[in-house]
C-alpha positions as CSV (number, residue, x, y, z in Angstrom):
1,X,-24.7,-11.2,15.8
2,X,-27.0,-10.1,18.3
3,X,-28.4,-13.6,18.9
4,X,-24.6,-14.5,20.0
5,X,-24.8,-11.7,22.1
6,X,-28.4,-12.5,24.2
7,X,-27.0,-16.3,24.2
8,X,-24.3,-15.5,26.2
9,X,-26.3,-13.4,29.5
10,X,-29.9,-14.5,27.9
11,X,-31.2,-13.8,31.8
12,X,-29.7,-10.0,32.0
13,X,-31.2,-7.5,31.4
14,X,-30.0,-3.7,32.1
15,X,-32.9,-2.2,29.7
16,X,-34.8,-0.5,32.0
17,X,-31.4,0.7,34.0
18,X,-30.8,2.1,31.0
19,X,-33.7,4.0,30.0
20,X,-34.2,5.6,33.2
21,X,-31.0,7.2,33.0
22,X,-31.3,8.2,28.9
23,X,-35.2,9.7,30.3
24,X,-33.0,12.2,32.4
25,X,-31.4,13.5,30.0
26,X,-33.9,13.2,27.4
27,X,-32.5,10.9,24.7
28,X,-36.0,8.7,23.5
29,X,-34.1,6.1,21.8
30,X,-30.9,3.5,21.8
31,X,-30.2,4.8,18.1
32,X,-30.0,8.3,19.5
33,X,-27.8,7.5,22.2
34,X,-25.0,6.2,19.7
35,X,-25.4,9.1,17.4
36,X,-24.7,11.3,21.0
37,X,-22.2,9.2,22.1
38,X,-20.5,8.5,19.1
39,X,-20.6,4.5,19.8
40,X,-22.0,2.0,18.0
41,X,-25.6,0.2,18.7
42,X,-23.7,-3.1,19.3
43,X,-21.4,-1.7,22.2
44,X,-25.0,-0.3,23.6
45,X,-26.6,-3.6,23.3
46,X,-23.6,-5.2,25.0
47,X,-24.0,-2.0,27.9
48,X,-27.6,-3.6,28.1
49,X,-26.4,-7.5,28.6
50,X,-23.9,-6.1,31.3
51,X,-21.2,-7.0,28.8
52,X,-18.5,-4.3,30.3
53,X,-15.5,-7.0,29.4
54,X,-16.3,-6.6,26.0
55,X,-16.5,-2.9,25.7
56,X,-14.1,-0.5,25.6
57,X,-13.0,2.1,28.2
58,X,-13.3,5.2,26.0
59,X,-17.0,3.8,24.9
60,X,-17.8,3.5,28.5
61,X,-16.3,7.2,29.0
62,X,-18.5,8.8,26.0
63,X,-21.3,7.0,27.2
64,X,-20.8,8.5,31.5
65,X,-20.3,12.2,29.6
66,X,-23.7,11.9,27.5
67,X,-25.8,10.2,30.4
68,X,-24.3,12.8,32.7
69,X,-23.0,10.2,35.2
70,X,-19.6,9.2,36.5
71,X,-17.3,6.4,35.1
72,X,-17.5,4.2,38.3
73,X,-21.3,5.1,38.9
74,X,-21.8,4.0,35.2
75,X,-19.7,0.8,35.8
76,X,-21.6,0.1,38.9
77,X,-24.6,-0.1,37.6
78,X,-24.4,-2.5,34.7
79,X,-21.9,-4.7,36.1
80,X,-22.9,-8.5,36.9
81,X,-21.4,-9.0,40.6
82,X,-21.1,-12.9,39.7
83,X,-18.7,-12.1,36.5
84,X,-17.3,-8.5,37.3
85,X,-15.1,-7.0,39.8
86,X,-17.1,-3.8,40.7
87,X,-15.2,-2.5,43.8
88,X,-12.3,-3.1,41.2
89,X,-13.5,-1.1,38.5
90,X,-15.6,1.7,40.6
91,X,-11.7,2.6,41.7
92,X,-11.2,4.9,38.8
93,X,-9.8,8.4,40.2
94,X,-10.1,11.3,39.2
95,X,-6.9,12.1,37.6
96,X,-7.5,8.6,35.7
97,X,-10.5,9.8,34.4
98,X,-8.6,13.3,33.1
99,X,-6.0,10.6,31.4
100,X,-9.4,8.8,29.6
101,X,-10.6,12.4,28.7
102,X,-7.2,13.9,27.0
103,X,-7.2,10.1,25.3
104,X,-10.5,11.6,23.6
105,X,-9.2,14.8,23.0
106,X,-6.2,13.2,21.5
107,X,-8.3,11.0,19.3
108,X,-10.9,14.4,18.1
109,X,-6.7,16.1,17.3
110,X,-6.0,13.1,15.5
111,X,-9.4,13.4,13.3
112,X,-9.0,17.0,13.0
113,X,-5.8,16.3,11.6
114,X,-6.5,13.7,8.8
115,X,-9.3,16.1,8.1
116,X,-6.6,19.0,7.3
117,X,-4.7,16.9,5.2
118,X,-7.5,15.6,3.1
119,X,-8.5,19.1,2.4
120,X,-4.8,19.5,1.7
121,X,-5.0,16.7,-0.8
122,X,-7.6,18.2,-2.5
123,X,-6.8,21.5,-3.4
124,X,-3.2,20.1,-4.4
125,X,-5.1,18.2,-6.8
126,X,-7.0,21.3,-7.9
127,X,-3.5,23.0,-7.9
128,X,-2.0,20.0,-10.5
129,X,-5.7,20.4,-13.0
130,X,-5.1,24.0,-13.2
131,X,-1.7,23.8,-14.2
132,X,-2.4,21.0,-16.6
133,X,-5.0,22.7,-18.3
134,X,-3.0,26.1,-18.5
135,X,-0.7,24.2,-20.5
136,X,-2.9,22.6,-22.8
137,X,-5.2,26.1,-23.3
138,X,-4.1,26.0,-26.8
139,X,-5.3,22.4,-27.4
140,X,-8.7,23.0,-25.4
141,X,-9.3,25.6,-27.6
142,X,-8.9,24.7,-30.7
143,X,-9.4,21.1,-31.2
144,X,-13.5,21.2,-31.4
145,X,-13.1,23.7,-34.3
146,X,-10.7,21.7,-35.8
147,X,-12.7,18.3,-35.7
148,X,-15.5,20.7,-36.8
149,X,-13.7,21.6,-39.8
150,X,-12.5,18.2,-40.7
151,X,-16.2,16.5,-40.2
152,X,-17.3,19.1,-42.9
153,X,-14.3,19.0,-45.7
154,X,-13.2,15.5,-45.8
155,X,-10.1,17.2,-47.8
156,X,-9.0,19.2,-44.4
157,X,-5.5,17.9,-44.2
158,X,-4.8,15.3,-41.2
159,X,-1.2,16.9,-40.6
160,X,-3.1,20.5,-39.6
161,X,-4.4,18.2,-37.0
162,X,-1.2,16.6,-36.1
163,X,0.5,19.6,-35.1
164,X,-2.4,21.3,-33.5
165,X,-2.4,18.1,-31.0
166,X,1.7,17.8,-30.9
167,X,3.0,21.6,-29.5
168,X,0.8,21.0,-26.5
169,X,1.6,17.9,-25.7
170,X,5.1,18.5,-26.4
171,X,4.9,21.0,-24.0
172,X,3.1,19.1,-21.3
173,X,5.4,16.3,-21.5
174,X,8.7,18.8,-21.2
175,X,6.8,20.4,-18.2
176,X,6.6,17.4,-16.0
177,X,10.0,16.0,-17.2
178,X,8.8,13.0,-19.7
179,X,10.9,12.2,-22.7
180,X,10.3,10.0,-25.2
181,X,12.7,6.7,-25.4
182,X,13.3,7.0,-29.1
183,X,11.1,8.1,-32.0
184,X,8.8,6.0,-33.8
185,X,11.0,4.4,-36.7
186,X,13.8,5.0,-35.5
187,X,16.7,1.8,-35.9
188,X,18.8,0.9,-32.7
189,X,20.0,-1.9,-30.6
190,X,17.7,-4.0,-28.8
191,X,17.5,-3.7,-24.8
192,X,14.7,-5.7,-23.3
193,X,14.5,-3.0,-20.1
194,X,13.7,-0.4,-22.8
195,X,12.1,-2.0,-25.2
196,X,9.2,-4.8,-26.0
197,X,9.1,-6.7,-28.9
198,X,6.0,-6.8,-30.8
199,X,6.6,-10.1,-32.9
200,X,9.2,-12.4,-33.4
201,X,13.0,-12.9,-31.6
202,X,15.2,-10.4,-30.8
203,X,18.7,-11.1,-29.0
204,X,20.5,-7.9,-26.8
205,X,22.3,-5.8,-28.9
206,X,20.3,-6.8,-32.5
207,X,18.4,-3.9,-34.1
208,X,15.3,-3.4,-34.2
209,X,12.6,-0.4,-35.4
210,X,10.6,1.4,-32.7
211,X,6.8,0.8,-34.0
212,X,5.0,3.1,-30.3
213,X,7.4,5.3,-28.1
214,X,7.9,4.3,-24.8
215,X,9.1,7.0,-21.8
216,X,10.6,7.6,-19.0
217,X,10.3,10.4,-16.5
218,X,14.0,11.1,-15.0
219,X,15.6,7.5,-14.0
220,X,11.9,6.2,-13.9
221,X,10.8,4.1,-17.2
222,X,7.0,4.6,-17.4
223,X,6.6,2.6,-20.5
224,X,8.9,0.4,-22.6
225,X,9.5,1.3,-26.6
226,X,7.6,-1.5,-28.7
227,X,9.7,-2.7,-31.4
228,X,10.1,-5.3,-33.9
229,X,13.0,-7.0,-35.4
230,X,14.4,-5.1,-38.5
Protein backbone atom coordinates (compact mmCIF):
# COMPACT_ATOMS: atom_id res chain seq x y z
CA UNK A 1 0.00 0.00 0.00
CA UNK A 2 2.66 2.43 0.61
CA UNK A 3 4.14 1.79 -2.88
CA UNK A 4 0.66 3.10 -4.26
CA UNK A 5 1.06 5.88 -2.14
CA UNK A 6 4.92 7.13 -3.21
CA UNK A 7 3.62 6.28 -6.92
CA UNK A 8 1.23 8.78 -6.86
CA UNK A 9 3.59 12.20 -5.64
CA UNK A 10 6.94 9.92 -6.03
CA UNK A 11 8.85 13.72 -6.29
CA UNK A 12 7.29 15.15 -2.87
CA UNK A 13 8.56 15.05 -0.15
CA UNK A 14 7.40 16.95 3.24
CA UNK A 15 9.84 14.69 5.54
CA UNK A 16 12.07 17.10 6.66
CA UNK A 17 8.92 19.73 7.06
CA UNK A 18 7.82 17.35 9.17
CA UNK A 19 10.51 16.50 11.44
CA UNK A 20 11.39 19.91 12.12
CA UNK A 21 8.24 20.61 13.56
CA UNK A 22 7.86 16.99 15.61
CA UNK A 23 11.91 18.17 16.92
CA UNK A 24 10.02 21.19 18.62
CA UNK A 25 7.98 19.41 20.42
CA UNK A 26 10.11 16.53 20.99
CA UNK A 27 8.43 13.54 19.35
CA UNK A 28 11.74 11.35 17.82
CA UNK A 29 9.74 9.25 15.70
CA UNK A 30 6.61 8.98 12.99
CA UNK A 31 5.36 5.86 15.15
CA UNK A 32 5.22 8.21 18.12
CA UNK A 33 3.53 10.81 16.51
CA UNK A 34 0.44 8.46 15.78
CA UNK A 35 0.38 6.97 19.22
CA UNK A 36 0.11 11.11 20.32
CA UNK A 37 -2.09 11.91 17.81
CA UNK A 38 -4.22 9.14 17.85
CA UNK A 39 -3.90 8.63 13.82
CA UNK A 40 -2.69 6.05 11.97
CA UNK A 41 1.01 5.73 10.31
CA UNK A 42 -0.70 5.70 6.77
CA UNK A 43 -2.56 9.13 7.22
CA UNK A 44 1.16 10.41 8.42
CA UNK A 45 2.79 9.01 5.49
CA UNK A 46 0.03 10.56 3.24
CA UNK A 47 0.79 14.13 5.55
CA UNK A 48 4.46 13.39 4.29
CA UNK A 49 3.41 13.02 0.26
CA UNK A 50 1.29 16.26 0.71
CA UNK A 51 -1.71 13.98 0.33
CA UNK A 52 -4.20 16.53 2.42
CA UNK A 53 -7.25 15.32 -0.17
CA UNK A 54 -7.00 12.10 1.15
CA UNK A 55 -6.89 12.75 4.87
CA UNK A 56 -9.38 13.69 7.03
CA UNK A 57 -10.11 17.00 8.75
CA UNK A 58 -10.24 15.69 12.38
CA UNK A 59 -6.73 13.78 11.48
CA UNK A 60 -5.38 17.04 10.30
CA UNK A 61 -6.95 18.68 13.69
CA UNK A 62 -5.20 15.97 16.15
CA UNK A 63 -2.17 16.32 14.26
CA UNK A 64 -2.13 20.82 14.50
CA UNK A 65 -2.96 20.16 18.57
CA UNK A 66 0.07 17.57 19.09
CA UNK A 67 2.64 19.57 16.77
CA UNK A 68 1.42 22.69 18.59
CA UNK A 69 0.48 24.58 15.34
CA UNK A 70 -2.65 26.01 13.78
CA UNK A 71 -5.03 24.13 11.27
CA UNK A 72 -4.36 26.57 8.36
CA UNK A 73 -0.47 26.92 9.36
CA UNK A 74 -0.55 23.01 9.29
CA UNK A 75 -2.44 23.03 5.85
CA UNK A 76 -0.06 25.47 4.55
CA UNK A 77 2.74 23.78 4.88
CA UNK A 78 2.14 20.47 3.34
CA UNK A 79 0.01 21.47 0.65
CA UNK A 80 1.13 21.12 -3.18
CA UNK A 81 0.24 24.64 -4.65
CA UNK A 82 -0.09 22.75 -8.19
CA UNK A 83 -2.96 20.23 -6.80
CA UNK A 84 -4.30 22.16 -3.56
CA UNK A 85 -6.14 25.30 -2.98
CA UNK A 86 -4.20 26.78 0.03
CA UNK A 87 -5.59 30.34 0.29
CA UNK A 88 -8.85 28.07 0.21
CA UNK A 89 -8.13 25.89 2.97
CA UNK A 90 -5.83 28.32 5.27
CA UNK A 91 -9.57 30.18 5.50
CA UNK A 92 -10.50 28.10 8.49
CA UNK A 93 -11.80 30.54 11.40
CA UNK A 94 -11.66 30.38 14.48
CA UNK A 95 -15.13 29.43 15.43
CA UNK A 96 -14.72 26.63 12.66
CA UNK A 97 -11.97 25.35 14.34
CA UNK A 98 -14.07 25.32 17.95
CA UNK A 99 -16.84 23.23 15.61
CA UNK A 100 -13.68 20.60 14.63
CA UNK A 101 -12.77 20.62 18.39
CA UNK A 102 -16.42 19.82 20.03
CA UNK A 103 -16.57 17.15 16.86
CA UNK A 104 -13.56 15.48 19.01
CA UNK A 105 -15.00 16.01 22.15
CA UNK A 106 -18.12 14.49 20.73
CA UNK A 107 -16.28 11.54 19.34
CA UNK A 108 -14.03 10.94 23.18
CA UNK A 109 -18.36 11.24 24.71
CA UNK A 110 -19.17 8.74 22.24
CA UNK A 111 -16.10 6.36 23.36
CA UNK A 112 -16.65 7.06 26.91
CA UNK A 113 -19.96 6.00 26.41
CA UNK A 114 -19.61 2.51 24.64
CA UNK A 115 -17.07 2.14 27.31
CA UNK A 116 -19.87 2.49 30.15
CA UNK A 117 -22.05 0.16 28.58
CA UNK A 118 -19.54 -2.59 28.12
CA UNK A 119 -18.71 -2.44 31.69
CA UNK A 120 -22.54 -2.42 32.06
CA UNK A 121 -22.56 -5.62 30.03
CA UNK A 122 -20.30 -7.23 32.06
CA UNK A 123 -21.27 -7.08 35.51
CA UNK A 124 -24.93 -7.93 34.12
CA UNK A 125 -23.41 -10.95 33.04
CA UNK A 126 -21.72 -11.44 36.50
CA UNK A 127 -25.22 -10.50 37.90
CA UNK A 128 -27.00 -13.56 35.58
CA UNK A 129 -23.76 -16.35 36.85
CA UNK A 130 -24.43 -15.47 40.39
CA UNK A 131 -27.94 -16.01 40.21
CA UNK A 132 -27.51 -19.21 38.18
CA UNK A 133 -25.20 -20.66 40.49
CA UNK A 134 -27.35 -19.69 43.70
CA UNK A 135 -29.84 -21.77 42.23
CA UNK A 136 -27.95 -24.72 41.41
CA UNK A 137 -25.86 -24.49 45.08
CA UNK A 138 -27.37 -27.77 45.84
CA UNK A 139 -26.22 -29.50 42.68
CA UNK A 140 -22.56 -27.85 42.93
CA UNK A 141 -22.33 -29.33 46.03
CA UNK A 142 -23.20 -32.47 45.94
CA UNK A 143 -22.65 -34.03 42.65
CA UNK A 144 -18.63 -34.62 43.08
CA UNK A 145 -19.52 -36.71 46.21
CA UNK A 146 -22.02 -38.33 44.50
CA UNK A 147 -19.92 -39.45 41.37
CA UNK A 148 -17.37 -40.18 44.15
CA UNK A 149 -19.63 -42.56 45.74
CA UNK A 150 -20.90 -44.23 42.66
CA UNK A 151 -17.06 -44.74 41.09
CA UNK A 152 -16.48 -46.65 44.38
CA UNK A 153 -19.78 -48.99 44.80
CA UNK A 154 -20.84 -49.89 41.44
CA UNK A 155 -24.26 -50.97 43.41
CA UNK A 156 -24.86 -47.01 44.38
CA UNK A 157 -28.26 -46.71 42.80
CA UNK A 158 -28.48 -44.50 39.43
CA UNK A 159 -31.96 -42.99 40.60
CA UNK A 160 -30.02 -41.30 43.96
CA UNK A 161 -28.32 -39.70 41.07
CA UNK A 162 -31.32 -38.82 39.07
CA UNK A 163 -33.01 -36.84 41.62
CA UNK A 164 -29.88 -35.20 43.01
CA UNK A 165 -29.44 -33.68 39.25
CA UNK A 166 -33.51 -33.17 38.66
CA UNK A 167 -34.67 -30.65 41.88
CA UNK A 168 -32.06 -28.21 40.69
CA UNK A 169 -32.70 -28.21 37.44
CA UNK A 170 -36.25 -28.26 37.99
CA UNK A 171 -35.79 -25.30 39.73
CA UNK A 172 -33.57 -23.43 37.27
CA UNK A 173 -35.83 -24.15 34.47
CA UNK A 174 -39.08 -22.73 36.57
CA UNK A 175 -36.82 -19.65 37.50
CA UNK A 176 -36.22 -18.49 34.01
CA UNK A 177 -39.72 -19.50 32.75
CA UNK A 178 -38.82 -22.91 30.68
CA UNK A 179 -41.29 -25.65 30.55
CA UNK A 180 -41.00 -28.79 29.13
CA UNK A 181 -43.35 -29.53 25.79
CA UNK A 182 -44.48 -32.91 27.09
CA UNK A 183 -42.70 -35.66 29.03
CA UNK A 184 -40.65 -38.21 27.68
CA UNK A 185 -43.20 -41.17 26.76
CA UNK A 186 -45.79 -39.43 26.87
CA UNK A 187 -48.66 -40.35 23.64
CA UNK A 188 -50.19 -37.31 21.82
CA UNK A 189 -51.08 -35.94 18.50
CA UNK A 190 -48.49 -35.04 16.16
CA UNK A 191 -47.72 -31.17 15.39
CA UNK A 192 -44.63 -30.70 13.19
CA UNK A 193 -44.10 -26.92 15.03
CA UNK A 194 -43.77 -28.86 18.23
CA UNK A 195 -42.50 -31.83 17.42
CA UNK A 196 -39.58 -33.67 15.16
CA UNK A 197 -39.88 -37.01 14.15
CA UNK A 198 -37.07 -39.22 14.68
CA UNK A 199 -37.88 -42.05 12.10
CA UNK A 200 -40.44 -42.82 9.86
CA UNK A 201 -43.93 -40.75 8.64
CA UNK A 202 -46.09 -39.00 10.72
CA UNK A 203 -49.30 -37.03 9.31
CA UNK A 204 -50.79 -33.87 11.67
CA UNK A 205 -52.95 -35.04 14.14
CA UNK A 206 -51.44 -39.01 14.31
CA UNK A 207 -49.94 -40.03 17.58
CA UNK A 208 -46.82 -40.38 18.35
CA UNK A 209 -44.45 -40.99 21.70
CA UNK A 210 -42.15 -38.16 22.85
CA UNK A 211 -38.49 -40.07 22.85
CA UNK A 212 -36.30 -36.24 24.18
CA UNK A 213 -38.40 -33.18 25.52
CA UNK A 214 -38.37 -30.27 23.67
CA UNK A 215 -39.26 -26.49 25.35
CA UNK A 216 -40.32 -23.45 25.15
CA UNK A 217 -39.77 -20.37 27.19
CA UNK A 218 -43.26 -18.20 27.19
CA UNK A 219 -44.55 -18.10 23.39
CA UNK A 220 -40.84 -18.81 22.30
CA UNK A 221 -40.17 -22.64 21.30
CA UNK A 222 -36.46 -23.22 22.02
CA UNK A 223 -36.45 -26.81 21.03
CA UNK A 224 -39.01 -29.06 19.32
CA UNK A 225 -40.14 -32.54 21.17
CA UNK A 226 -38.47 -35.60 19.13
CA UNK A 227 -40.95 -38.22 18.61
CA UNK A 228 -41.64 -41.28 16.80
CA UNK A 229 -44.69 -42.82 15.29
CA UNK A 230 -46.49 -45.03 17.89
Amino acid sequence: MHDSLNSQNSQIDFTHQLQDLMQRVGISSFKSLSRAAGVSERQILRLRRGLLGQMQVDGLLKLSQVLQVSLSELVATFSVPSTVDVAKITQFSGSEQELLQQITVLQKEYQGILLVLEQQREVLLQEFQQSSLQLLESFLLSWPTAVQKAQENPQFEAIKLVMLVQKPLETLLQAWGVKAIAPVGAELPYNPQLHQLMEGIAQPGEIVKVRYTGYHQGEKLLYRAKVSPV
